[in-house]
N, C-alpha and C positions, 0 to 999 in steps of 0.2 A: 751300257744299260740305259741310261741318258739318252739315247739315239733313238734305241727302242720305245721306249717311253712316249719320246718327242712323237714319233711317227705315230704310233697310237693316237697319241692326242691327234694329230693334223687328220688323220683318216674322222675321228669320231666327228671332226667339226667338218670335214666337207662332205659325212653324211647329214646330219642337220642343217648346213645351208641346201643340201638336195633335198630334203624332205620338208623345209619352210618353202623353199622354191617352188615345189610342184602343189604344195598344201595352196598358197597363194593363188597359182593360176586355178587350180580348181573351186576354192570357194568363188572367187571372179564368176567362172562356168554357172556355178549353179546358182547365184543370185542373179546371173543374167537371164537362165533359163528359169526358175522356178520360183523364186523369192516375192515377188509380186503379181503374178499371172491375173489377178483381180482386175485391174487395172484396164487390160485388155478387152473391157467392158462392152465397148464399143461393137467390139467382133463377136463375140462371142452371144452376146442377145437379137445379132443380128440372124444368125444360124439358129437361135429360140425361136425368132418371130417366124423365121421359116420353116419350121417343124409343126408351126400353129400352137406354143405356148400360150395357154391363155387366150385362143381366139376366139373361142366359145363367148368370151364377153363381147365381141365386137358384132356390131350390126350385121344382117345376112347370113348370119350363121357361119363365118369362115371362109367368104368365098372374097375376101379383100386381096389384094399384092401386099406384098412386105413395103412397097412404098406408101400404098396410103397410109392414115395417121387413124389410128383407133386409142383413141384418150382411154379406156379403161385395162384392156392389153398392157399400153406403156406402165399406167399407174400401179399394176401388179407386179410387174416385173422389175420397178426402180424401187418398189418396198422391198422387195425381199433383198434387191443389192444392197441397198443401204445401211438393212437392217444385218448383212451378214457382214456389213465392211466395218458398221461397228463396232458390233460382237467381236469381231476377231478383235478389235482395237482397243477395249475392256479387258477382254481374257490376252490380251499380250502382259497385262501386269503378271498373271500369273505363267508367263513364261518366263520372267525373271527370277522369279521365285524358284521354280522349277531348278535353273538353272544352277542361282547361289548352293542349294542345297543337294543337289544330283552331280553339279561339274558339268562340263560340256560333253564326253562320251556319253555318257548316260539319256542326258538330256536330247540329246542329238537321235540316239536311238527309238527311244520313245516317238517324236515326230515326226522321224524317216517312214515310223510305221502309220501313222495317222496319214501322212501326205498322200499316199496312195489311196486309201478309205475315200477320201474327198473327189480324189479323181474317176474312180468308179460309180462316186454319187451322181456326179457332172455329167457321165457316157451313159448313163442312165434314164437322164431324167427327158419325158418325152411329154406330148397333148393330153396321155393319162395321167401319169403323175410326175406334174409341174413343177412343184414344191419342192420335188428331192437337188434342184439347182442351188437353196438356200442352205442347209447343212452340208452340199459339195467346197461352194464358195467360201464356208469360213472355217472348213478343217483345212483348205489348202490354203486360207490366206494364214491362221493362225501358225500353221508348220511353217511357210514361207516366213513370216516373222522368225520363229525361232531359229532359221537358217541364217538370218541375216544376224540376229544378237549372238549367235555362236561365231559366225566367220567374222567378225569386229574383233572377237579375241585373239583373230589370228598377229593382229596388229601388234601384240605385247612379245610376239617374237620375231620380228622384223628389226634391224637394226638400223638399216638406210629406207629410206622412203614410206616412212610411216606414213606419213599426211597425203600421200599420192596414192596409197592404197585405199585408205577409207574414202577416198574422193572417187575412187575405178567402185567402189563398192556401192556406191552411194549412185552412181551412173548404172549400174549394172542392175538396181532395181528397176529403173524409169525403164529399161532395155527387156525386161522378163514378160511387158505385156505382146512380147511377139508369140507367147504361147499359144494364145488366144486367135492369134493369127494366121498361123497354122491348123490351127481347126476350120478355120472361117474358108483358109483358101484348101482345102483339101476336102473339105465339103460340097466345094464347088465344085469341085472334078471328079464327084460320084464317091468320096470315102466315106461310109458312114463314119458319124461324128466317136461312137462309141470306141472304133478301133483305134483313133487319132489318139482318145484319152488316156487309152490302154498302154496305148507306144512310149506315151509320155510318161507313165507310171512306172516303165521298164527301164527308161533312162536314168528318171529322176530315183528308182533304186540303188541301180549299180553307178552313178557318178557321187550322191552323198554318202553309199556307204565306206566306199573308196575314201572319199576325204575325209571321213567319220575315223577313220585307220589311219590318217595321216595325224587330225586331231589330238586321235589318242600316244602317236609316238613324238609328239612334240614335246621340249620339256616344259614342263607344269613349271615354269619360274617365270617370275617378273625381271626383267633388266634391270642389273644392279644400277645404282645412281653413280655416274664418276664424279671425280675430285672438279671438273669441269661444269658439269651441270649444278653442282653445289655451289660451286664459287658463283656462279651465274643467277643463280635462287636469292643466293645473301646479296648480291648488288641491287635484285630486283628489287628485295624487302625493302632495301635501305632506301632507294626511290620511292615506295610506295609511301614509307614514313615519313618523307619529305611533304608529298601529296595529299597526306591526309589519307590515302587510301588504307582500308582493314586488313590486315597479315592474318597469319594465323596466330598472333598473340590475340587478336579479339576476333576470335572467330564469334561469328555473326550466330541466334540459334534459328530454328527452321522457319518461328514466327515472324523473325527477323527481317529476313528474306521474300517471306512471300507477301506480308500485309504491308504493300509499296505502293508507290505510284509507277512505280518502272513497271514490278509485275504485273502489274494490273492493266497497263496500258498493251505489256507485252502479249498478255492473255487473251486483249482485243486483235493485238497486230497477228496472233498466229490463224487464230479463232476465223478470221473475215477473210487473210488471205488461202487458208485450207478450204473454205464454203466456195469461193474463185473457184479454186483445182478438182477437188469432188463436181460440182457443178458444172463443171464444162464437161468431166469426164460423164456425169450420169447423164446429161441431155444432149450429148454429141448426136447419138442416132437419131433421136426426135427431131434434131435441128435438119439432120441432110433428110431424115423423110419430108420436111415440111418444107422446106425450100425447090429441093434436087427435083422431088415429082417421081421419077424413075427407079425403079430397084436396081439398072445397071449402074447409075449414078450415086446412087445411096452404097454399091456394093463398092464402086472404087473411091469415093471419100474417104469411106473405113478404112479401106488398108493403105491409102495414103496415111489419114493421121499415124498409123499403126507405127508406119516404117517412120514415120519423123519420132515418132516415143523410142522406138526402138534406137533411135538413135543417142538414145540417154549415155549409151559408157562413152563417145569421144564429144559433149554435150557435157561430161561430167569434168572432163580432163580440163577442158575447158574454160568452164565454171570455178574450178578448184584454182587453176592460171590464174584468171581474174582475182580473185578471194587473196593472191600471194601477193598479186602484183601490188594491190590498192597497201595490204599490211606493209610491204615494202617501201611504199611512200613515205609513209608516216615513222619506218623507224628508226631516224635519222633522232626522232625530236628529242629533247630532253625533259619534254612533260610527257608523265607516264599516262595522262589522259589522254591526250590528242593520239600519243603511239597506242593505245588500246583500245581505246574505242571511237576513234575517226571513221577507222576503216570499215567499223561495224556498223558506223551512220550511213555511208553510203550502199551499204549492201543493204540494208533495210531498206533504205530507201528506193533504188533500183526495185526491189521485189514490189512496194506498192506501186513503182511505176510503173512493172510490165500488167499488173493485175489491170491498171488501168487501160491500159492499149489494148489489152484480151477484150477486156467489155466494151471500148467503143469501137471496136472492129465487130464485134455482138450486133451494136445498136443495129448499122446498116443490114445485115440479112441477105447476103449476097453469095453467091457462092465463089463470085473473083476473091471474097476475103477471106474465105476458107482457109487458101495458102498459107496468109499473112497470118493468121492464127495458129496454125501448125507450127509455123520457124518460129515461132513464139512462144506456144506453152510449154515445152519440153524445158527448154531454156530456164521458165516461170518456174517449174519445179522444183528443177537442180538446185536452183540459188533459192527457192522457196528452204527447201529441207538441210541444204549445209550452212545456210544462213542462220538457221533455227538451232540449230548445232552449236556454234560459231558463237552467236549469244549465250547459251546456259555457261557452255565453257567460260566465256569473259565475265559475265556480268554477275556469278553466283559461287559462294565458296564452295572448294570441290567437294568437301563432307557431304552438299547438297543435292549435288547434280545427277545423281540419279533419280533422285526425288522429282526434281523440278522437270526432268526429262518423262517421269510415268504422269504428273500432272499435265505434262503438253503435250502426251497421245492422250489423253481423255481430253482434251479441247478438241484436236482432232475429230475425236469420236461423237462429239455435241454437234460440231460442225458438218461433220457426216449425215445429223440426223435432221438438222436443219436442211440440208439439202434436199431431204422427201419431201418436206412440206413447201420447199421451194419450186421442186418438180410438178408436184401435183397443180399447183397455182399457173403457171405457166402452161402447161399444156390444157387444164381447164379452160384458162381465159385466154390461150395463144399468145401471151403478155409475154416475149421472150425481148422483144424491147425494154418493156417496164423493168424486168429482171435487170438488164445489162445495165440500164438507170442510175437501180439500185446498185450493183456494183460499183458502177465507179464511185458513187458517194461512199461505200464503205472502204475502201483503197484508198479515198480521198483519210476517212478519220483513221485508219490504220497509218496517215503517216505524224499520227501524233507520236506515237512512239520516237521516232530519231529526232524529231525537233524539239521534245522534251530533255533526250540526252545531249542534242545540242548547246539546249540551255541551259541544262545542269553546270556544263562549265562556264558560260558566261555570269554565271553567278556564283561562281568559286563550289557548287554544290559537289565534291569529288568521292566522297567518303559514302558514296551508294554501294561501288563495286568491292568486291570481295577480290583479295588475291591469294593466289594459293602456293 
């Protein structure tokens, strides 16, 4: 009977490792394909300006090339992106909401049905009506969010390689603007854009509804805590007591936590280098029209950048490497400061440093540095947004961090907005220098953040962080 039994059990659990296995590679699939497609920015307003969105504002009546530069064209077109990237970035609180209270089937199903809605907005929208790009772009950026906050769940049934999963996940966004890119180069070889959209609505169906099933047959439990992870918690506490650091015997309250000078500074450090990453992405095209001259030239910068973004899932692996390696250095020590947040100063600080190299590789205006700015920003983001991660976790009691995580997509989403008014300025006054300027001075005061947690500890200041 015991035999029986045994086997029973060994079958039921090597179907659950096959059905976390396959659930995994397909969440991977569809945050690569569909999770971010926004992003793709580049490609996809380039196939607008070729359809003549918005040309009716430009001098001559519409008889310009997609290379020259028509300042009030671009200026319609980067409002409404902006305006839908933040929208989605607002209504992502209420995707969490959704979620707490639906679960992820539920949730899941409701925005597998919206994602398509949006794609048919996008195959639609033409020189009559322009506009329907702005409600395409943020039912697909808002589902694409919600795909991404469900498939993170997958991570609570993973037993080995957690941390490598959410790092493929976190790549596999930066990777989803090749959607965009596939419009842009199948447009070019005679497809209208409308069937491209459709294709993708057919995929993006049957591959989340499929992992929406896998979703649903996974079990609903959290992983018990072993006798190991326990013993490892209480030695942490007893270090942190040693340090000064806050346990969860004083856990911190929310006022606690946010009226700082870390948050405050953090607020600024995400705030200047998200306005970086939106701004390079909303003025890419602008840039190669004004420089390149040529529409063949402006068409292969595009999908160059494209395929360097796309290259975000081994760009994340990467990334996530580094992020191990540097924690690895540090956790030899016996002060629980220097083991927690060393590794966090250098990673801050790298991200002000590439922000900085992005802008003065801007200053010049050349198209030799084009390159040098591709093998560069994809990079910038990776460690931009696991960086950012990587902070709430350390630096905030966990009761908090979802809190602190929906206030730093609404930085985001200021920064977002900030970006139109930065757009507009630059192509008015062709100030794409002045811009770049600007950036590096705010890269520069974004690196108050890690020199203040520097100096936290050289002044014994330990008892900021929260441990949990």
């Amino acid at each position: 009977m015991k035999s029986i039994s045994g086997t029973g059990v060994a079958e039921a659990t090597r179907n659950t490792i096959s059905i976390s296995s396959v659930n995994v590679v397909l969440s991977i699939l569809e945050c690569t394909l569909f999770s971010a497609i926004q992003f793709g920015w580049s490609s996809l307003v380039f196939v607008y300006k070729s359809i003549g969105l918005y040309r009716n504002l430009c001098p001559r009546n519409g008889t310009m090339e997609i290379s020259q530069t028509c300042t009030e064209q671009e200026k319609r077109l980067n409002m409404f992106f902006s305006v839908s990237l933040t929208s989605f970035v607002f209504l992502g609180i209420i995707i969490g909401l959704l979620h707490k209270k639906l679960g992820t089937t539920r949730a899941r199903v409701i925005f597998i049905c919206i994602y398509p809605c949006g794609l048919v907005l996008l195959s639609y929208t033409n020189s009559d009506i322009p506009w329907m790009f702005f409600p395409g772009l943020t039912l697909v950026g808002l589902s694409g969010q919600a795909l991404i906050v469900t498939d993170m769940h997958v991570v609570f049934h993973i037993k080995k390689g957690q941390a490598f999963y959410v790092t493929l996940l976190n790549g596999a966004v930066d990777s989803s603007s090749i959607a965009m890119l596939i419009v842009k180069i199948l447009y070019e070889k005679g497809v209208e854009m409308k069937y491209t959209f459709w294709g993708i609505a057919v995929v993006q169906v049957v591959v989340t509804l499929t992992n929406t099933f896998l979703h649903w047959k996974q079990p609903q439990i959290l992983p018990e805590r072993t006798e190991a992870n326990q013993t490892e918690r209480e030695d942490n506490d007893d270090d942190a007591r040693k340090n000064n650091f806050k346990t969860n015997e004083t856990e911190p309250s929310f006022r606690q936590s946010v009226l700082t000078v870390g948050f405050g500074l953090y607020s600024i450090w995400i705030f200047f280098l998200c306005l970086r990453w939106v701004s390079y992405i909303g003025l890419a095209n602008r840039r190669f029209s004004v420089v390149l001259k040529t529409t063949d030239k402006v068409s292969e910068f595009t999908d160059v950048l494209s395929y360097f973004m796309f290259g975000g899932l081994p760009i994340s692996i990467i990334t996530g490497g580094f992020l191990e390696f540097i924690k690895k250095r540090f956790e030899g020590s016996s002060d629980v400061y220097k083991r927690r947040v060393y590794p966090l100063i250098i990673a801050l600080s790298i991200c002000c440093a590439m922000s900085i190299v992005i802008s003065t590789l801007g200053i010049v205006q050349s198209a030799n540095t084009f390159y040098a700015e591709f093998a560069v920003v994809p990079f910038f983001r990776s460690l931009l947004y696991s960086t950012n991660m990587y902070y709430v976790v350390t630096m905030f009691h966990s009761k908090w961090i979802s809190t602190i995580m929906v206030l730093s997509y609404a930085t985001t989403g200021f920064s977002t907005i900030a970006q139109y008014f930065i757009f507009e300025w630059v192509v008015e006054y062709n100030a794409f220098q002045e811009m770049n300027y600007m950036m590096v001075g705010t890269s520069v005061v974004s690196f108050a953040l890690p020199c203040m947690l520097l100096l936290n500890k050289g002044r014994g200041v330990t008892n900021d962080i929260s441990q949990d």
